[in-house]
N, C-alpha and C positions, 0 to 999 in steps of 0.2 A: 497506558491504555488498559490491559490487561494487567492480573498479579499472574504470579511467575503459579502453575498447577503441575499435576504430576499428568502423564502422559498418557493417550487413550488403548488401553489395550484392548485385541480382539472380542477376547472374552466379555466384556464389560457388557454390563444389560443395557441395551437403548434408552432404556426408561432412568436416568442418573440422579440420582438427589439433585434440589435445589441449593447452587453454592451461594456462601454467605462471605463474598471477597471482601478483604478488608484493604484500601486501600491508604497511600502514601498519600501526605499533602499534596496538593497541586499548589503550585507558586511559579511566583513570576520573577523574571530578572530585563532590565532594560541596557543596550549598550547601543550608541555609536546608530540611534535611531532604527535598533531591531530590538522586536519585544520576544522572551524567550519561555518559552512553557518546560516547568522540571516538577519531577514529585517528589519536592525535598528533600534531591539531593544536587551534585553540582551536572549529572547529564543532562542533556539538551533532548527532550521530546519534541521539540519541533522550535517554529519561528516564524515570526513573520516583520518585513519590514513596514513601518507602519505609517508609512507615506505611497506606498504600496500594495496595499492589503491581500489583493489576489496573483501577487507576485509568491513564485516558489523559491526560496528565498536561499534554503540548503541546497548544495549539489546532489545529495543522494534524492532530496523529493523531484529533482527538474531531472534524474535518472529514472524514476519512478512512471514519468511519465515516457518512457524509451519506446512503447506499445505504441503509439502514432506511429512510427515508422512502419508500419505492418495495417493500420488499422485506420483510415482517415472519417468515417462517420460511423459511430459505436451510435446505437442506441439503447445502451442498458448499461450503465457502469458505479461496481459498487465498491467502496471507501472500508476495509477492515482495520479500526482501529483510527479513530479522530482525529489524534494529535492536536495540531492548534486549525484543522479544517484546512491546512495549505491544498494537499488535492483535490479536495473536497469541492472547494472555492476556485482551483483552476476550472477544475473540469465543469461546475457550473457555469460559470461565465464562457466556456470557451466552446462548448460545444451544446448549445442552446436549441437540437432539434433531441439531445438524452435526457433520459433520468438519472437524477444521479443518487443515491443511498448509500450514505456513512453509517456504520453499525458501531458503537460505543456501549463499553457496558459501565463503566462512571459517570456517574450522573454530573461529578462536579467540574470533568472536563466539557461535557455537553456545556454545560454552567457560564463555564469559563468562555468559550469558543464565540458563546452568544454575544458575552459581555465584553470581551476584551480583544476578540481575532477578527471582529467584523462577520462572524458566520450569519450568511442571508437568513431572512424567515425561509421556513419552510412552506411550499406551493405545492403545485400539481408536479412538478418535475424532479424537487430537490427532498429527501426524506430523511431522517434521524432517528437512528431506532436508538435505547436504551436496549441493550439486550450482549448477550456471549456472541463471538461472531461462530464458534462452533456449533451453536445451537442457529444460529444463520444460515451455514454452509447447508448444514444437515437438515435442515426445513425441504422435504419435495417439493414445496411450492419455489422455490430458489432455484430447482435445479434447469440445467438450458437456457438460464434465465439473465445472466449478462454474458455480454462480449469482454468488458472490462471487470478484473478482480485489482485490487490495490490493497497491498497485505503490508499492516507497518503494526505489530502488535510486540511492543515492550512493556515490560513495569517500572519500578523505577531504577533498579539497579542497570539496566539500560542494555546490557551484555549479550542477549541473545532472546528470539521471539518465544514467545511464552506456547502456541502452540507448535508445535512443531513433528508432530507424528506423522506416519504415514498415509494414515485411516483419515485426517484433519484435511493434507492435499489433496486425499482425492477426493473429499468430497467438495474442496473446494475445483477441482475440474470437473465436477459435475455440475456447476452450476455455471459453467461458461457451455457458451454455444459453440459450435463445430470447431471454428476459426478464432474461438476467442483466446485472452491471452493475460498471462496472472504476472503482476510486478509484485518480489519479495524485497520489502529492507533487513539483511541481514550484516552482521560482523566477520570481515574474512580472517581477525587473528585471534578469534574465540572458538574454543573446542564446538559451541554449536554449530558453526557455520558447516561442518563435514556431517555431520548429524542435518540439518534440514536439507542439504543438499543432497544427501543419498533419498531422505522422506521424498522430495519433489520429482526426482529422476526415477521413482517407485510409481509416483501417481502421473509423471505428464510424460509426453511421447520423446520432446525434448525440451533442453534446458540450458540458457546461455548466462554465464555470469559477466557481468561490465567489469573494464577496470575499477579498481577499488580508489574511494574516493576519502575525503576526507576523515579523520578520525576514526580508519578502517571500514567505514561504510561498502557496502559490495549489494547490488542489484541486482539480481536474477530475474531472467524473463523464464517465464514457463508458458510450453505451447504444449495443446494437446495432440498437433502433428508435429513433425520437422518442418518449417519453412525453409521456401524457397530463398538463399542471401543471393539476391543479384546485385552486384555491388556499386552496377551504373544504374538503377533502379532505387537504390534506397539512397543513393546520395543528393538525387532527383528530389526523392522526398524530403531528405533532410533537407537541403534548400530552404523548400517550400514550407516546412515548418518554423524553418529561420524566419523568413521574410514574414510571416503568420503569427508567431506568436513570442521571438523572440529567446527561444529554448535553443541550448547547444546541440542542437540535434547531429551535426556532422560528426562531434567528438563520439557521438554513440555509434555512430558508424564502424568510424575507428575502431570502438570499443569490440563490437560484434566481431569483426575479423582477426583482432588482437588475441581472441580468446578462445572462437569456436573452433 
């Protein structure tokens, strides 16, 4: 998605030079009827099964979507960092009264997404910006401005999110509305994951991490209140997602109580 930058300090003038990222190959690898997106190297930046296309294919992207539990009609939900469009493409087809905006700042995965992941044309509802997603967050016209954030920003060494400061979460809670509610993909056995998880508990009011799933994958929801965990209340929903869209929603249940 992103290359790996150095970090946003207070002091830094609003007004930043224009960066001039270089990025890794994008290439593909195919197995066992899943097509896999890397920036040549051998990590996995995403996947898609390709008899499936708007299927979420990884257990951390069908974590990613953990925020239905909390949230059943979003109208405003935006994609940090492209991948191969797996939430991008859920959350289009699945929730067809939102908008939904993926922010990418490689052109060649935009590229790729079009050509190879099934990503829709873009309409009146679905949008694709080439752009920084910190120059995203930080736009006032952004702010208040989704219910849903979906934050999945690697490079290719794949280790930990490239933004990761304090000053980055909060203005990504600034662009969620009262109630709204931020999915992180991060690494729970990488020195970053303590590092963005003190940034996010800096900027949201609270913060739950799932159990960790494949290849160290680890989830955080970030709320800008504490919600309410009713346990006979969110199993209800997970249900109802089950039968809806076919997402492990109870194991997130699980997950919630496992951890908070």
């Amino acid at each position: 998605m992103l290359i790996k930058r150095k970090s946003i300090e207070l002091a830094e003038s609003s007004r930043r030079p224009a960066r001039k990222p270089k990025f890794a190959p994008v290439t593909l690898s195919e197995q066992d009827g899943v097509r896999y997106l890397h920036f040549g190297t051998e990590w996995v930046q995403g996947a898609m099964r390709i008899r499936k296309p708007d299927w979420p294919e990884l257990e951390y992207a069908q974590q990613m979507m953990a925020w239905m539990l909390f949230l059943d009609n979003p109208r405003a939900i935006a994609q940090l960092g492209l991948g191969t469009a797996t939430l991008t493409k859920f959350c289009y087809r699945q929730f067809p009264e939102a908008t939904v905006t993926a922010v990418e700042l490689n052109e060649s995965v935009i590229a790729i997404c079009n050509s190879m992941f099934k990503l829709p044309p873009q309409d009146e509802r679905l949008q694709v910006l080439e752009m920084d997603a910190l120059d995203f967050v930080e736009d006032p016209a952004n702010h208040e401005a989704f219910d849903v954030l979906q934050c999945d920003l690697y490079d290719a060494t794949a280790r930990g999110p490239v933004l990761d400061t304090p000053e980055f979460y909060q203005a990504c809670a600034n662009c969620l509305t009262e109630n709204g509610i931020m999915t992180v993909n991060l690494f729970g056995d990488h020195p970053s994951f303590a590092k963005n998880l003190k940034a996010m508990k800096f900027a949201f009011g609270h913060v739950i991490c799932l159990p960790e799933v494949h290849d160290g994958n680890v989830v955080a929801l970030c709320f800008k209140n504490r919600p309410v965990l009713d346990k006979e209340q969110l199993a209800a929903r997970a249900a109802q997602i089950v039968a809806e869209t076919k997402l492990p929603a109870k194991s997130w249940v699980k997950g919630l109580f496992a951890t908070d």
